[in-house]
PDB file of N, CA, C, O and CB in Angstrom:
ATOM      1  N   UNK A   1      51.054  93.529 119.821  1.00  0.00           N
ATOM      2  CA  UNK A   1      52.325  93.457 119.130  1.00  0.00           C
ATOM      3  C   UNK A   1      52.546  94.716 118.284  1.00  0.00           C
ATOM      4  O   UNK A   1      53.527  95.436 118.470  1.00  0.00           O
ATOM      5  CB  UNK A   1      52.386  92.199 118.254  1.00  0.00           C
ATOM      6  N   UNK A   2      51.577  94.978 117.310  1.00  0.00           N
ATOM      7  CA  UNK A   2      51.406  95.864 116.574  1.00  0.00           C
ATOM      8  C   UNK A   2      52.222  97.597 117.613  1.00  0.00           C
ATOM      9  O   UNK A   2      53.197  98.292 117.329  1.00  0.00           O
ATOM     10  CB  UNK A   2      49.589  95.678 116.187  1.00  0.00           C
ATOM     11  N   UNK A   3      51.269  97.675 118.730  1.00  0.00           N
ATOM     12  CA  UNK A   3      51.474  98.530 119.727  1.00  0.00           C
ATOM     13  C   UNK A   3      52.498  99.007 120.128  1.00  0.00           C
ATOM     14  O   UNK A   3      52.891 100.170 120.226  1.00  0.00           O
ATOM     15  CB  UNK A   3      51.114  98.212 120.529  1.00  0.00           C
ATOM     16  N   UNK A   4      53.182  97.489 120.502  1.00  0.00           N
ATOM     17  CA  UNK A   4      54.668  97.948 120.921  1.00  0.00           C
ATOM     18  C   UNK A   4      55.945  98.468 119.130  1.00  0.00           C
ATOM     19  O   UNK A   4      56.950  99.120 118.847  1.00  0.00           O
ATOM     20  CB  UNK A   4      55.428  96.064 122.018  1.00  0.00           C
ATOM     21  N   UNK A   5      55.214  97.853 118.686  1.00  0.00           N
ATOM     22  CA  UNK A   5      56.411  97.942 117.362  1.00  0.00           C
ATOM     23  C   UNK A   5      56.064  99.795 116.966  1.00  0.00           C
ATOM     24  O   UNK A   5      57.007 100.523 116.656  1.00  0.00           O
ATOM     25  CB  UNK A   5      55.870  96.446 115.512  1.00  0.00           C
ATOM     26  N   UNK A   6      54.998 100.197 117.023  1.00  0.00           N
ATOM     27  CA  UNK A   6      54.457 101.157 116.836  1.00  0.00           C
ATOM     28  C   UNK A   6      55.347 102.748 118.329  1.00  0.00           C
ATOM     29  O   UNK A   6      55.741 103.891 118.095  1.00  0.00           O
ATOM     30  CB  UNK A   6      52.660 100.469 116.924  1.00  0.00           C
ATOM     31  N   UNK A   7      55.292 101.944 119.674  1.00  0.00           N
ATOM     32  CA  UNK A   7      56.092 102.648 120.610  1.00  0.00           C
ATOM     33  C   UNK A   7      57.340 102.540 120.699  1.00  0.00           C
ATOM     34  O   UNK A   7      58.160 103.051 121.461  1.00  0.00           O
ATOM     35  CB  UNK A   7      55.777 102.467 121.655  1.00  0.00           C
ATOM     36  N   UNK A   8      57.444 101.626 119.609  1.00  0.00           N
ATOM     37  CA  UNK A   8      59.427 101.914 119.665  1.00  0.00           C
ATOM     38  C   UNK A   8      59.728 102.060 118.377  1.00  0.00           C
ATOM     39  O   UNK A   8      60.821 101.606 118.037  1.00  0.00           O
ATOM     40  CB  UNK A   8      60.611 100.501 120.274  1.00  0.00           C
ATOM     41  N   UNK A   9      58.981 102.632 117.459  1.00  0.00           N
ATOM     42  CA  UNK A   9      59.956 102.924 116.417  1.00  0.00           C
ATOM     43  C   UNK A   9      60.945 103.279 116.002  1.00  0.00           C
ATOM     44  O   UNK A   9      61.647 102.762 115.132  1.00  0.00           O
ATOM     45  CB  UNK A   9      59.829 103.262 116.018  1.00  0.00           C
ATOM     46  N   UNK A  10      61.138 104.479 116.767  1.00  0.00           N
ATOM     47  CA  UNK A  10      62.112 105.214 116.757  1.00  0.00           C
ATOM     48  C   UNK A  10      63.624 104.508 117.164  1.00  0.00           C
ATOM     49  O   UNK A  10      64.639 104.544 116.468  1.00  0.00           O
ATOM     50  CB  UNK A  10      61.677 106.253 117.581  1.00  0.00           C
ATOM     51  N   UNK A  11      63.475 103.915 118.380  1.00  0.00           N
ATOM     52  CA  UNK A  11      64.325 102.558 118.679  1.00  0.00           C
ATOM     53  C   UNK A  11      64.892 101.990 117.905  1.00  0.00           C
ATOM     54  O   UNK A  11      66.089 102.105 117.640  1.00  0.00           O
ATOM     55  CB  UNK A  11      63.790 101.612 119.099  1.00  0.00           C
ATOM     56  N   UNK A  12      63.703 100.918 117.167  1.00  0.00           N
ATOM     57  CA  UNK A  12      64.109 100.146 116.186  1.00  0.00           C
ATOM     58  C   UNK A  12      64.743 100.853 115.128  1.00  0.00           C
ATOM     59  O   UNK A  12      65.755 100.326 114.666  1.00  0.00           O
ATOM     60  CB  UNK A  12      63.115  99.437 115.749  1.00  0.00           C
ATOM     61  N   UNK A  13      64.334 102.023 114.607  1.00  0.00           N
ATOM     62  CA  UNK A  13      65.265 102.393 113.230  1.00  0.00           C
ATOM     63  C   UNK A  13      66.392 102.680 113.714  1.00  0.00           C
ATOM     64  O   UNK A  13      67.317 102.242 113.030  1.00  0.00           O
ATOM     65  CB  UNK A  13      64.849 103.615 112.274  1.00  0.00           C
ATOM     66  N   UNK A  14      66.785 103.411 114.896  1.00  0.00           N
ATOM     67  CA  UNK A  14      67.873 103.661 115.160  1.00  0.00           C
ATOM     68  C   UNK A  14      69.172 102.537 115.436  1.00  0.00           C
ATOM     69  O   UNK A  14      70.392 102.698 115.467  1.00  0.00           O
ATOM     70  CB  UNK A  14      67.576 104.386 116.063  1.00  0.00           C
ATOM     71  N   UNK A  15      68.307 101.351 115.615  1.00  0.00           N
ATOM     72  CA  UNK A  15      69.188 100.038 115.977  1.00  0.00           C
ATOM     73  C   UNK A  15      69.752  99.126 114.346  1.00  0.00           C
ATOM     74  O   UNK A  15      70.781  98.613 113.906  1.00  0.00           O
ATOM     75  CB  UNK A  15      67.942  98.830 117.101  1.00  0.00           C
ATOM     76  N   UNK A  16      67.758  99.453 113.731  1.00  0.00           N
ATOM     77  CA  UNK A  16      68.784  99.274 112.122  1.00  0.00           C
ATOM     78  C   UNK A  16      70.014  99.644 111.157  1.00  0.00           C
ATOM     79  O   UNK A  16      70.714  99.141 110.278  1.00  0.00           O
ATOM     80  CB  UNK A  16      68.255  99.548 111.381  1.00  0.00           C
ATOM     81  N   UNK A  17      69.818 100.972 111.954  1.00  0.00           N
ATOM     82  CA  UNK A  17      70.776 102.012 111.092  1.00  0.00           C
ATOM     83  C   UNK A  17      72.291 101.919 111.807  1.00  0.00           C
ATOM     84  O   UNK A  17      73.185 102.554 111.249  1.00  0.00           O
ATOM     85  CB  UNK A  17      70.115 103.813 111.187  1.00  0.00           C
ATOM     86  N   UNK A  18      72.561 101.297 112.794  1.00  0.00           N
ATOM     87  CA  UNK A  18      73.595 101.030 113.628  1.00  0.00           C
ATOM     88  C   UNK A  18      73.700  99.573 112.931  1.00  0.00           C
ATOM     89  O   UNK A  18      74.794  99.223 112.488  1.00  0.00           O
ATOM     90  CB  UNK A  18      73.310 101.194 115.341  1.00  0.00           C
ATOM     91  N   UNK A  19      72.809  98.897 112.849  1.00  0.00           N
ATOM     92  CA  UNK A  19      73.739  97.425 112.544  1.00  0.00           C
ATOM     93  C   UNK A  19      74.115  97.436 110.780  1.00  0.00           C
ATOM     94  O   UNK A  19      74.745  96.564 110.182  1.00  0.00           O
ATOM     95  CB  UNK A  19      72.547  95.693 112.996  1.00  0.00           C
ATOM     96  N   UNK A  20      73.592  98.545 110.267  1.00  0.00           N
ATOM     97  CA  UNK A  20      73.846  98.172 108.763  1.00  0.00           C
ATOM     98  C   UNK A  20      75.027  99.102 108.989  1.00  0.00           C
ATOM     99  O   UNK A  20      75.750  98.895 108.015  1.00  0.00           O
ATOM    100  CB  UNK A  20      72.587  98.525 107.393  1.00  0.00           C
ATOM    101  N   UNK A  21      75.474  99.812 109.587  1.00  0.00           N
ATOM    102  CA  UNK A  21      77.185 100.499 109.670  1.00  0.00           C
ATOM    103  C   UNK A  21      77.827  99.553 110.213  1.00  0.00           C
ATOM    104  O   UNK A  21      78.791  99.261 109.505  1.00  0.00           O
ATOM    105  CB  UNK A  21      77.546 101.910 110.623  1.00  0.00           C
ATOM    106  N   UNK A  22      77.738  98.728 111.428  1.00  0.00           N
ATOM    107  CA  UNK A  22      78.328  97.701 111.739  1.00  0.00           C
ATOM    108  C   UNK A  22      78.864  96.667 110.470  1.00  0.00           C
ATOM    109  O   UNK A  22      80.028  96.298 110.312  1.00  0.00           O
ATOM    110  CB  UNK A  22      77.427  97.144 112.637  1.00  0.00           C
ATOM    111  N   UNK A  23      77.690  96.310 109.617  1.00  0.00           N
ATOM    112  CA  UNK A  23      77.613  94.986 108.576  1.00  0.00           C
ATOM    113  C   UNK A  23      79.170  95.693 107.926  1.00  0.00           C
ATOM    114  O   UNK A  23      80.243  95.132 107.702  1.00  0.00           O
ATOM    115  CB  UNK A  23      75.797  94.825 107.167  1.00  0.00           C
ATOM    116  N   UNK A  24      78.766  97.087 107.758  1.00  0.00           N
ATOM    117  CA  UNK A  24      79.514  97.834 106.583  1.00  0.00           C
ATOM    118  C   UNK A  24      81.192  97.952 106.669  1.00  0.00           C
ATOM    119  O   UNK A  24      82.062  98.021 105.801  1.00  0.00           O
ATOM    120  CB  UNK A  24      78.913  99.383 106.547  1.00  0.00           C
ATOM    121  N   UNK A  25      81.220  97.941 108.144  1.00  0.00           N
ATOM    122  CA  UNK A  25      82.788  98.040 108.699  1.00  0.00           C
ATOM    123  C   UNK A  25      83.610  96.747 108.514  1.00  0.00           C
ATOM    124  O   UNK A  25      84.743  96.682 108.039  1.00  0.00           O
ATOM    125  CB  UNK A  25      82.827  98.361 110.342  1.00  0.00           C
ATOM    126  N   UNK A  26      82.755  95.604 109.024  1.00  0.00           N
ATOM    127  CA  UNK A  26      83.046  94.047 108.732  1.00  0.00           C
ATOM    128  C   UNK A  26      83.076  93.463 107.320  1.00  0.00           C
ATOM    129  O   UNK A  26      83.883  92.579 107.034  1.00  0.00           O
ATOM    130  CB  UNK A  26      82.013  93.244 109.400  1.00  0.00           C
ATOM    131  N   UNK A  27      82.279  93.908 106.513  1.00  0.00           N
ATOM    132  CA  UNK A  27      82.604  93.985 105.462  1.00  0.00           C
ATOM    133  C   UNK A  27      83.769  94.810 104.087  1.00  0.00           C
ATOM    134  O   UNK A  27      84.308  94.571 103.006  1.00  0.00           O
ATOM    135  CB  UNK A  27      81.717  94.036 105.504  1.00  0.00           C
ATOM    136  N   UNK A  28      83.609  95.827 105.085  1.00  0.00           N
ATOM    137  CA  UNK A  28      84.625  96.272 104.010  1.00  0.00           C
ATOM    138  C   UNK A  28      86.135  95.478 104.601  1.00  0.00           C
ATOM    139  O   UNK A  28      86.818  94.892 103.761  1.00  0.00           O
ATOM    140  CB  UNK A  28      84.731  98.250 103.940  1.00  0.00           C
ATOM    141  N   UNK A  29      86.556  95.498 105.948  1.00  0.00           N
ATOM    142  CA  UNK A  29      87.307  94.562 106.703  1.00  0.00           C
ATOM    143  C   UNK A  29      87.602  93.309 106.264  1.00  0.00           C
ATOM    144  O   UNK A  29      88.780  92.971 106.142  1.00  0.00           O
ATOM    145  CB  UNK A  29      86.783  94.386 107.756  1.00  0.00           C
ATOM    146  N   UNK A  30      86.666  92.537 105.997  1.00  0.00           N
ATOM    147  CA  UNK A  30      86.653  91.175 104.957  1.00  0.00           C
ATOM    148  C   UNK A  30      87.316  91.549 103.792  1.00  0.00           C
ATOM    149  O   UNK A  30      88.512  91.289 103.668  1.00  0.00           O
ATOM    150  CB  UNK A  30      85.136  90.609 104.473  1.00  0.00           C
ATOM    151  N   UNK A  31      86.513  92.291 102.675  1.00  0.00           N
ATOM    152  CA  UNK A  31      87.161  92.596 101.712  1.00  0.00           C
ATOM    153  C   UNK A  31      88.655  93.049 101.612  1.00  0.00           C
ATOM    154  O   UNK A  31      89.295  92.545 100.689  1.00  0.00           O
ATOM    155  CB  UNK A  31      86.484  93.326 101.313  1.00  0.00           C
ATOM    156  N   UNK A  32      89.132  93.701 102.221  1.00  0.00           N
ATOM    157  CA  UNK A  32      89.892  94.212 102.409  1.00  0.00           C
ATOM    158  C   UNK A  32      91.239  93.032 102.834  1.00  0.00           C
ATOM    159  O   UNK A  32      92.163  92.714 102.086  1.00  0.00           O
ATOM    160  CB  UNK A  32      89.340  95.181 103.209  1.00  0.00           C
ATOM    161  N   UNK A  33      91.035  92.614 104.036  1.00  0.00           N
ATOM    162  CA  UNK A  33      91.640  91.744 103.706  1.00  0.00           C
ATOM    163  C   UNK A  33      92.283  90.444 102.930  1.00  0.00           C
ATOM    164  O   UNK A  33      93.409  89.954 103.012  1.00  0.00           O
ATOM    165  CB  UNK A  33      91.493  91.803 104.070  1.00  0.00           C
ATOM    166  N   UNK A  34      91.010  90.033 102.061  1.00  0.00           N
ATOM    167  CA  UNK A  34      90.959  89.245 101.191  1.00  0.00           C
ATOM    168  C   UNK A  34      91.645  89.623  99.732  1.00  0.00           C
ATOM    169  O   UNK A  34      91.941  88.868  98.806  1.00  0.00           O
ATOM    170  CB  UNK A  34      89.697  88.985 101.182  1.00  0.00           C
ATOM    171  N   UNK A  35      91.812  91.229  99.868  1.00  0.00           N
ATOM    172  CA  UNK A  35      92.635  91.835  98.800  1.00  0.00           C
ATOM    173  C   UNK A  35      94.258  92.063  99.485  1.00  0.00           C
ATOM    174  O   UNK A  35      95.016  92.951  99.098  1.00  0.00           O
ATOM    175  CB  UNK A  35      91.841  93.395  98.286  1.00  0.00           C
ATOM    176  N   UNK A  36      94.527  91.258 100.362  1.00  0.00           N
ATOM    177  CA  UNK A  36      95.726  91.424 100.994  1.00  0.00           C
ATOM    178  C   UNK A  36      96.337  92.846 101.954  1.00  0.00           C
ATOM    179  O   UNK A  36      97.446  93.045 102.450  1.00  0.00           O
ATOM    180  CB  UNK A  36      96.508  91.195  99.898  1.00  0.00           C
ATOM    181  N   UNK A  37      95.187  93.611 101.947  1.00  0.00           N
ATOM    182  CA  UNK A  37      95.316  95.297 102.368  1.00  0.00           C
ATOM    183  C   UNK A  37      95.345  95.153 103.920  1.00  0.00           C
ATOM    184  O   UNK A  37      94.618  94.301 104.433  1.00  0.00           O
ATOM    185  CB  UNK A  37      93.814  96.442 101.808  1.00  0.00           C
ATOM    186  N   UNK A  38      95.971  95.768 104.527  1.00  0.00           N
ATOM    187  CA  UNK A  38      96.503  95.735 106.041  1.00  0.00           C
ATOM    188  C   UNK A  38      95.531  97.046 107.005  1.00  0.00           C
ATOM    189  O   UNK A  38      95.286  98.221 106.730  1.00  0.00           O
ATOM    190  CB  UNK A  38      98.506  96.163 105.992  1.00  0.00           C
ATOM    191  N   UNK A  39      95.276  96.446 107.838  1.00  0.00           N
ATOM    192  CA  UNK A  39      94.599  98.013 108.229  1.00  0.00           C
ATOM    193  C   UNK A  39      95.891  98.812 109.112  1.00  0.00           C
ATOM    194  O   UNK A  39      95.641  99.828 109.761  1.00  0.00           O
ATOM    195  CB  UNK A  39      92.891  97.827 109.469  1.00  0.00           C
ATOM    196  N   UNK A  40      96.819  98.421 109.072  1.00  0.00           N
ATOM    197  CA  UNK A  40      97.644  98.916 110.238  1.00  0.00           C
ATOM    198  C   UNK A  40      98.500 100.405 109.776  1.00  0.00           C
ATOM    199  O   UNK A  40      99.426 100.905 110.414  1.00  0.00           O
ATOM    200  CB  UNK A  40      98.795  97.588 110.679  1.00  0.00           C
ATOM    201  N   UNK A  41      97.959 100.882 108.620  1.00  0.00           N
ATOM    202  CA  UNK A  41      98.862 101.976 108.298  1.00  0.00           C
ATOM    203  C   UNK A  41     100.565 101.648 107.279  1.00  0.00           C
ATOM    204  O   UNK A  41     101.120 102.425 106.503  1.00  0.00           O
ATOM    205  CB  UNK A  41      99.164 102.559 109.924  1.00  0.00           C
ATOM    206  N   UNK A  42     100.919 100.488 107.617  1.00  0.00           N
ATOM    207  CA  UNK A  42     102.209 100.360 107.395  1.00  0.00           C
ATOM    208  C   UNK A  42     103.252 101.883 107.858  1.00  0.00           C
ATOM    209  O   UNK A  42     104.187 102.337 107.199  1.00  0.00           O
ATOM    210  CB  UNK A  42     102.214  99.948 105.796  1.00  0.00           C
ATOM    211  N   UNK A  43     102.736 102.381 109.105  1.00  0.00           N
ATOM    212  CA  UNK A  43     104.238 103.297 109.063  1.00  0.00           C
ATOM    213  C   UNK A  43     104.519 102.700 110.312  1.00  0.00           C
ATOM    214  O   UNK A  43     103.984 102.803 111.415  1.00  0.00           O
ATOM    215  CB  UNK A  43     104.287 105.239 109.037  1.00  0.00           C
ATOM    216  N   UNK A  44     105.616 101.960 109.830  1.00  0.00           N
ATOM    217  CA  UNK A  44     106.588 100.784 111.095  1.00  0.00           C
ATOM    218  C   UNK A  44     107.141 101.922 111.561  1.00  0.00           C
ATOM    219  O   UNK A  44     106.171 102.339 112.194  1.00  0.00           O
ATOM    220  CB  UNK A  44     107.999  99.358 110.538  1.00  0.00           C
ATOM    221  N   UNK A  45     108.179 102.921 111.753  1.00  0.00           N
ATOM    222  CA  UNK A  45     108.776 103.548 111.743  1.00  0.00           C
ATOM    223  C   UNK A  45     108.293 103.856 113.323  1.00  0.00           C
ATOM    224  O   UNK A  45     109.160 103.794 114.194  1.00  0.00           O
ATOM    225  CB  UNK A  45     108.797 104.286 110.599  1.00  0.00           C
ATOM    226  N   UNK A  46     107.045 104.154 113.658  1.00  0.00           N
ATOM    227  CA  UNK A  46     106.699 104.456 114.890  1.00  0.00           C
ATOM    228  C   UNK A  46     105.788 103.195 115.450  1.00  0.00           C
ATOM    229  O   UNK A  46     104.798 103.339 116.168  1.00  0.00           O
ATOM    230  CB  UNK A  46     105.991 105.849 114.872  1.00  0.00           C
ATOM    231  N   UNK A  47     106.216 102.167 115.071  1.00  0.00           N
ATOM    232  CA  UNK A  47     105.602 101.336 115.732  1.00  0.00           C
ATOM    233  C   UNK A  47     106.124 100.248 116.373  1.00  0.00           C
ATOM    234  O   UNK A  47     107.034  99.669 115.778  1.00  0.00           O
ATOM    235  CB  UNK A  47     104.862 101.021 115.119  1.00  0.00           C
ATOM    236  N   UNK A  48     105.772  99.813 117.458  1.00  0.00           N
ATOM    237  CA  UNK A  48     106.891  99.050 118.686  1.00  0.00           C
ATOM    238  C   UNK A  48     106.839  97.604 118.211  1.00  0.00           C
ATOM    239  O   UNK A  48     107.375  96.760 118.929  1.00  0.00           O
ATOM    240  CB  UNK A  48     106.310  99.125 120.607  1.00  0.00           C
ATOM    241  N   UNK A  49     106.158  97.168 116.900  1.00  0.00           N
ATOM    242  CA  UNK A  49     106.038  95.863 116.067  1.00  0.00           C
ATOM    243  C   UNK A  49     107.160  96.528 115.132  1.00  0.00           C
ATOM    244  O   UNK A  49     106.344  96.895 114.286  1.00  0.00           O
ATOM    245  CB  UNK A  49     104.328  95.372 115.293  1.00  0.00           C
ATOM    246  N   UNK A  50     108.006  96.836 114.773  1.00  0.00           N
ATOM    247  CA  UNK A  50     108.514  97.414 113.595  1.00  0.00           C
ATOM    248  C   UNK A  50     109.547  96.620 113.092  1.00  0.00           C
ATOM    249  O   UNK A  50     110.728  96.637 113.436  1.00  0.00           O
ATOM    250  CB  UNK A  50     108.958  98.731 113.781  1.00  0.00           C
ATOM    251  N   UNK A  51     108.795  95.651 111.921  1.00  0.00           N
ATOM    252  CA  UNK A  51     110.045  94.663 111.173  1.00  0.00           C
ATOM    253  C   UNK A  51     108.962  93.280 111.582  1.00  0.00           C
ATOM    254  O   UNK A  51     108.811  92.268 110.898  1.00  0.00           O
ATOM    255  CB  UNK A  51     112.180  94.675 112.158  1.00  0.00           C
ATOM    256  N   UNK A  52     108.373  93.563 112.738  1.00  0.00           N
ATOM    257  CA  UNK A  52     107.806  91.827 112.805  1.00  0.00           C
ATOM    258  C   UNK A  52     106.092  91.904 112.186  1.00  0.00           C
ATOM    259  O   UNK A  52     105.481  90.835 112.180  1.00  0.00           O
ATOM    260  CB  UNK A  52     107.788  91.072 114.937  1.00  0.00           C
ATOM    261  N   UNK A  53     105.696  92.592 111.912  1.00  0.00           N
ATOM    262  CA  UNK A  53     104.111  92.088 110.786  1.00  0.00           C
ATOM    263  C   UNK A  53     104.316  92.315 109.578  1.00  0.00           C
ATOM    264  O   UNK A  53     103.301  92.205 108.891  1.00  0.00           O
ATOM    265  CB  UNK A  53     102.596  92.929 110.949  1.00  0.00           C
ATOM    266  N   UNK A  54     105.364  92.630 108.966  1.00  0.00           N
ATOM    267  CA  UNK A  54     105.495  92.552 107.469  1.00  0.00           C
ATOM    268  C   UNK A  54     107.205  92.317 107.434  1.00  0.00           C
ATOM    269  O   UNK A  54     108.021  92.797 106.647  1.00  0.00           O
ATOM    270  CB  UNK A  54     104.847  94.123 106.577  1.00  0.00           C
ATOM    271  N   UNK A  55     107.407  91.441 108.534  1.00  0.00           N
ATOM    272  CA  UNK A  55     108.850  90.661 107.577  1.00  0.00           C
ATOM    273  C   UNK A  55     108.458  89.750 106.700  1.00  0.00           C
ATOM    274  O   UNK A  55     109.369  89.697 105.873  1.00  0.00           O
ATOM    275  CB  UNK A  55     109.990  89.753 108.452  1.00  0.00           C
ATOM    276  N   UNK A  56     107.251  88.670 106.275  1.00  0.00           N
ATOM    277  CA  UNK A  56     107.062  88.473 104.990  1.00  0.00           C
ATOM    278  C   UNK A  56     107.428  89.053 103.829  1.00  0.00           C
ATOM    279  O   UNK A  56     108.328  88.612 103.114  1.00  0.00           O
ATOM    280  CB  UNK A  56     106.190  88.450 104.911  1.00  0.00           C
ATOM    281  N   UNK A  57     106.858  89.907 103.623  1.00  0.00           N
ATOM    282  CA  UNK A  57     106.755  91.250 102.882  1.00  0.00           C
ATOM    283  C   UNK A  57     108.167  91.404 102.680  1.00  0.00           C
ATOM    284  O   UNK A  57     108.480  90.776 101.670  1.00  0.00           O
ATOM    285  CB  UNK A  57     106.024  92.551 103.686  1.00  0.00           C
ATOM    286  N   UNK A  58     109.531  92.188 103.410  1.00  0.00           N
ATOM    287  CA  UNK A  58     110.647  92.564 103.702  1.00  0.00           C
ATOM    288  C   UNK A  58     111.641  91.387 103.322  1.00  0.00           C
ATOM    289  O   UNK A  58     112.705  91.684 102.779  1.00  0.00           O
ATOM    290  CB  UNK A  58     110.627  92.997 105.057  1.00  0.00           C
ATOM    291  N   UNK A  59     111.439  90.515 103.497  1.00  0.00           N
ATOM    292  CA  UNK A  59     112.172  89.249 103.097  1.00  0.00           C
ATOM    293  C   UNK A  59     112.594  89.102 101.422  1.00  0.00           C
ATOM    294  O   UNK A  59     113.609  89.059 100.726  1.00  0.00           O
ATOM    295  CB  UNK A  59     111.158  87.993 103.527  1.00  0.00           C
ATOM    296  N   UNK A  60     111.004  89.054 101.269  1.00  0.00           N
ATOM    297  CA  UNK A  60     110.941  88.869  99.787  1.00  0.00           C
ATOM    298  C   UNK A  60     112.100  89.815  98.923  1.00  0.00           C
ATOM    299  O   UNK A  60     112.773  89.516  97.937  1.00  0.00           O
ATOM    300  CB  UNK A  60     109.368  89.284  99.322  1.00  0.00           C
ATOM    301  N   UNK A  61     112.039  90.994  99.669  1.00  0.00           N
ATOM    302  CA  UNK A  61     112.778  91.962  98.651  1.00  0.00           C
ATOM    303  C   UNK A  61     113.929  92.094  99.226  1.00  0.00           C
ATOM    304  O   UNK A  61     114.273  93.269  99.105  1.00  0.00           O
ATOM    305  CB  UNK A  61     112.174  93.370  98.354  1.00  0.00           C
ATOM    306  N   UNK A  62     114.973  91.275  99.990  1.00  0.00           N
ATOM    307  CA  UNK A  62     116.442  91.434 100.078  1.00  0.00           C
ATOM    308  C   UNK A  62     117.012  90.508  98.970  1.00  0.00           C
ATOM    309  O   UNK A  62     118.228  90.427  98.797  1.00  0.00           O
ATOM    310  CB  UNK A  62     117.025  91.046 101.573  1.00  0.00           C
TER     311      UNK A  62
END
C-alpha cells in the first residue's frame, strides 16, 4: 500500500490541488448566490435572454 501511495504521488497531489480549486469555484458560487449576485454579467443588452432573467428585478422599479 505504502508502495503504491509512494508511486503516485505526484498524481495524488496533483488531483488534491484540482479538487480544492474545484471546492473553491462551488463555493464561492454558493456564496455568491446566497448574496443574491448573478454570475451572468447583467449586460442584457447583448443577450438573446434580454428582459427575461431579471424582469423581477425591472418590475420592481416601474
Amino acid at each position: 500500500m505504502f508502495e503504491w501511495i509512494q508511486n503516485n504521488l505526484l498524481t495524488i497531489g496533483i488531483l488534491v490541488v484540482l479538487a480544492a480549486i474545484v471546492f473553491a469555484i462551488v463555493f464561492s458560487l454558493i456564496r455568491d448566490k446566497r448574496k443574491g449576485r448573478s454570475s451572468c454579467g447583467n449586460n442584457c443588452a447583448h443577450c438573446a435572454m434580454a428582459g427575461k432573467c431579471h424582469a423581477q428585478a425591472t418590475e420592481g422599479k416601474r
